[in-house]
N, C-alpha and C positions, 0 to 999 in steps of 0.2 A: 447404330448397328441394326439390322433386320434379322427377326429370327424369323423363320419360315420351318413348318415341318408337313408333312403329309400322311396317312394313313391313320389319324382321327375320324369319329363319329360323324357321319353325313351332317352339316347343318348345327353341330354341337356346339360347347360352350369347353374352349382350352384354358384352362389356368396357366399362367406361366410366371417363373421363380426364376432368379437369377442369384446365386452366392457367389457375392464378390470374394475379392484375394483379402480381404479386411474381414471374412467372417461374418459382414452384415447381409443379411437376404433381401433383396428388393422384391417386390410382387409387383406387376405389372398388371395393366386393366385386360379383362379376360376378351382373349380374341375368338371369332363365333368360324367357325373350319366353314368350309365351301362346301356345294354339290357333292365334289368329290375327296372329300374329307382335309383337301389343305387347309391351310393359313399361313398370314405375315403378320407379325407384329414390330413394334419400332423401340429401339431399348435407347436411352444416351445413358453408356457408361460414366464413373465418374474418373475413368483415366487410372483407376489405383493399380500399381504393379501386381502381377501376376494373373492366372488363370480362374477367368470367369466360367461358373458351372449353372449351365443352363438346363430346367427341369421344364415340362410342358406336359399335362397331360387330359385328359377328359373323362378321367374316375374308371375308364375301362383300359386306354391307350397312354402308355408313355414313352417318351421318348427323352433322352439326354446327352448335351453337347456340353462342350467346354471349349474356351476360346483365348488365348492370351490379350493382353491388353492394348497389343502390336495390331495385331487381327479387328478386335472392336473398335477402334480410329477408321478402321475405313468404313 
């Protein structure tokens, strides 16, 4: 799965968090936002049924998505 978000910190450092349908939090290696405050990061879900909730932020910006497990396969 690719998470991408925009409107973060020019050049900053994104933490991002993923809680899985199983209650366990993944933390992923922190991705550094663009010129124009994007980023991509790269998740491999482990497939567990229901709704992945994804946090991302840069201590000033956050933002939050959730994604079934249908969705994270592609």
């Amino acid at each position: 799965m690719t998470i991408t978000g925009l409107g973060f910190t020019t050049n900053g450092s994104v933490a991002i968090t993923v809680l899985r349908p199983d209650q366990v939090t993944d933390t992923l290696p922190a991705a550094t936002a663009n010129g124009s405050g994007g980023f991509s990061a790269t998740y491999q879900p482990p497939m567990v049924p229901g709704r992945y909730k994804i946090t991302a932020t840069d201590g000033t910006n956050t933002a939050k998505a959730a994604v079934a497990e249908a969705d994270a396969a592609k």
